[in-house]
N, C-alpha and C positions, 0 to 999 in steps of 0.2 A: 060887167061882173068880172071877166077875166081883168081886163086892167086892175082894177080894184086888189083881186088876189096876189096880183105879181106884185102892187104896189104893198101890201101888207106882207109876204115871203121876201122882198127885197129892203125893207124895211130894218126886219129881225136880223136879217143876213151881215147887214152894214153897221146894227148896234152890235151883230158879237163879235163883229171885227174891229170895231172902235175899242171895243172895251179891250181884246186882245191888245192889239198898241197899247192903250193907254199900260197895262198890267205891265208891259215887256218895261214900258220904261221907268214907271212910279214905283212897283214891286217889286222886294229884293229877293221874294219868293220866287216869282213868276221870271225876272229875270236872267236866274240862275240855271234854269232847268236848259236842259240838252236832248238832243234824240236818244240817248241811251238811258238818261237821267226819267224821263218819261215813259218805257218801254215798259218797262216791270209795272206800272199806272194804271196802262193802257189792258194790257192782259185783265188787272182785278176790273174794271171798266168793263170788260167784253163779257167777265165773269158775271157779274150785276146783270146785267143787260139779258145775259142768258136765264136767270136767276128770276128776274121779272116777266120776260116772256111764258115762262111755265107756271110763273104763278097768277097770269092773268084769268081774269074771269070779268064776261065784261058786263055779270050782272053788280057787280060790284067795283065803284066811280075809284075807289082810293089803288084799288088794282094799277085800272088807268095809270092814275098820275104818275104811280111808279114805274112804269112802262113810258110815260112821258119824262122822266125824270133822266131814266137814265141813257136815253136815247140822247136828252141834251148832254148829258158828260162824254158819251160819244163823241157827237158834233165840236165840244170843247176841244177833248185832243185832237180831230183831224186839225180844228184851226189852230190848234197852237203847235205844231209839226211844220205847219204851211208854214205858219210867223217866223218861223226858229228856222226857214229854208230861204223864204224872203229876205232875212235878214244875210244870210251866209250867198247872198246871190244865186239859189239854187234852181229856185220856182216860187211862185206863188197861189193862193189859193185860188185863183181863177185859171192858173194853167191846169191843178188838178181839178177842178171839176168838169174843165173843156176836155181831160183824159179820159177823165170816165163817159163822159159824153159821146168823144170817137168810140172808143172800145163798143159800147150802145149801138152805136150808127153801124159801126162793121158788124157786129155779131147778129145783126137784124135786117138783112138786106133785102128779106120780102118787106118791110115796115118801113114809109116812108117819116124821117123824122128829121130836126131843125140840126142841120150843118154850124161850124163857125162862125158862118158870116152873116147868116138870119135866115138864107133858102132851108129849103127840103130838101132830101136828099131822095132820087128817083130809085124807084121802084119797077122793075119788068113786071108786065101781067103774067106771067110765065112763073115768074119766082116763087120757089118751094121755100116753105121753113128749113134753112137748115140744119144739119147735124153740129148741135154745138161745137162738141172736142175737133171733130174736124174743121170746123173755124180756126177753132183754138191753137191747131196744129200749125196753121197757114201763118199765125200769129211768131212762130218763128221757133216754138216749144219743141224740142227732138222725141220726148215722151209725151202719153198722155199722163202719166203720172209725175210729172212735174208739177201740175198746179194742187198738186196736196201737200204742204210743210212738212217737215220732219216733224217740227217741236209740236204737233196737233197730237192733244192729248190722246192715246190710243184706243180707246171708242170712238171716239171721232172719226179718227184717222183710218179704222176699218173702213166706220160705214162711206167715207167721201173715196177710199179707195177704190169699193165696190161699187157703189156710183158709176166712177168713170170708168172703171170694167166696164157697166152695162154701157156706158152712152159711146163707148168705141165700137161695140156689138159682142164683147164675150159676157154676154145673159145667158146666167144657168138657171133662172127662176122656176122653171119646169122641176128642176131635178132638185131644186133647195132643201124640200125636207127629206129628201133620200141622202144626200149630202150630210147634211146633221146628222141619221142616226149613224151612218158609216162613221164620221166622226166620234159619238159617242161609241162606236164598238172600238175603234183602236184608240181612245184614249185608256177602256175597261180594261182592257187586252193588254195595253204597256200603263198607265198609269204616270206618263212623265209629263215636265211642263211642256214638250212641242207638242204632243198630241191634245192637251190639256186647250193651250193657244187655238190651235186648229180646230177643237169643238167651239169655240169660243167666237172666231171668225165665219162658221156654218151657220150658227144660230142669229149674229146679223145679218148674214145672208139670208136667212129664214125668217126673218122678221121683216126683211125688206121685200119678199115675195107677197106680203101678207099687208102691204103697205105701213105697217111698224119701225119707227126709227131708234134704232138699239139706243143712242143713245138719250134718247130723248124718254125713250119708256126706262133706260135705268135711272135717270136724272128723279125722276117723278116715284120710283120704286127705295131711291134713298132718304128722298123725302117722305115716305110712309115711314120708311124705317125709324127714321130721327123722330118723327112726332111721335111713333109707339113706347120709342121708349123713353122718351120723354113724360108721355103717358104713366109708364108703369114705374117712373122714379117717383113722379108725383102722388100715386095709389099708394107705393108703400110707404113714402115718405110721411103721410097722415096716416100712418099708423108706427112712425117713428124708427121704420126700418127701411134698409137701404138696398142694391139688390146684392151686394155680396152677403146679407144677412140669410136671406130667404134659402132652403130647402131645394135641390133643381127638384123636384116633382110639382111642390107649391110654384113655384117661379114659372113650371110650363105653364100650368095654368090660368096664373095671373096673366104671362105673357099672351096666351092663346085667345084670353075675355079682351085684351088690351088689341090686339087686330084686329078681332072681328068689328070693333067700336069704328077703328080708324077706318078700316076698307068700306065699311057701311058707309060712314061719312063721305067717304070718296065719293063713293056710287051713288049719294043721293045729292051732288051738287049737280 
């Protein structure tokens, strides 16, 4: 059975690298493209991907496929980065996946697993799981916050910031909702954007105590927002008005019947 599967995963592996060759040199598309050229691609690709994950439900198959779909456009651009590195004599895609493989091997050193050459890699009966970031540290990093991006969009980039707080050991999850409301007292108190920031950063931290991923519950909270009011364009629209027409008294409570609809829906998938 295990043969069988390596033979069907190595199969798929070698059609979408044929097909990659074939595209670099038959396509005047595909030939053109660059690392940079690709970059901006790759970002709306990671967007997608994040986009279907949240919108999975796995009672529902066409979820799936979307979640299968765009996991293959992923898979596209690592191998056409590889092609386009191949070609420049840089690497190719079996030096990156033998990278990610080591990276695996080192970050797992209680877990014996398949080296380069086809061995195992030995395991001490002694060997504790360890501390990630201090792996990561031995890896050659001078911070532990190096391995967060700049360019990570700023929800994000809180919560992986906080993250690695905790996993170096400065967890304040104890004191997290005492944190927040000190927070919201001096933003009350001064009212400006760093105080404003800094409630803003307590309340991931305060979601993160409570196992809540800021930004994963706001991703899901703008999506209610969009289908409501998508909702209430369509409610006044069949009656031929639009929402700059509407009354704000009439509008709250159009708007207010238009939530309870959506949040109900939520709550009863």
């Amino acid at each position: 059975m295990i043969i069988m599967e390596s033979t069907r995963y190595t199969k798929a592996f070698e059609r979408l690298k044929t097909i990659m060759d074939i595209l670099r040199r038959d396509c005047p598309w595909d030939r053109e493209q660059t690392f940079e050229s690709l970059r901006y691609l790759s970002i709306e690709e990671v967007f997608e991907l994040s986009e279907a994950v949240l919108s999975l439900d796995e009672s529902d198959p066409a979820t799936a496929v979307s979640l299968e779909k765009e996991l293959g456009d992923i898979s596209l651009h690592v191998m056409f980065y590889s092609k386009i590195a191949e070609e420049r004599g840089m690497f190719d895609i079996a030096d990156v996946l033998h990278a990610i493989c080591d990276k695996l091997v080192a970050r797992h050193p209680h877990i014996s697993l398949p080296l380069r050459d086809g061995s195992m890699s030995e395991v001490s009966a002694q060997q504790a799981p360890p501390k990630w970031e201090q792996v990561k540290m031995k890896e050659g990093r001078k911070s532990v916050m190096e391995g967060v991006p700049d360019a990570l969009p700023s929800m994000v980039k809180a919560v992986r910031l906080q993250e690695k707080a905790a996993g170096a050991g400065l967890d304040f999850a104890d004191s997290a909702y005492q944190d927040m409301q000190d927070a919201y007292s001096d933003y009350v108190d001064n009212r400006d954007e760093g105080r404003f920031g800094d409630l803003l950063f307590a309340m991931v931290r305060w979601g993160a105590a409570q196992g809540i991923n800021a930004d994963t519950a706001l991703c899901r909270a703008n999506s209610r927002f969009k289908a409501a009011f998508g909702e209430l364009e369509r409610r006044l629209g069949e009656q031929g008005r639009s929402v700059a027409d509407v009354p704000r008294d009439e509008l709250g409570k159009v708007w207010k019947a238009v939530k309870q609809q959506i949040d109900k829906g939520n709550c009863e998938k």
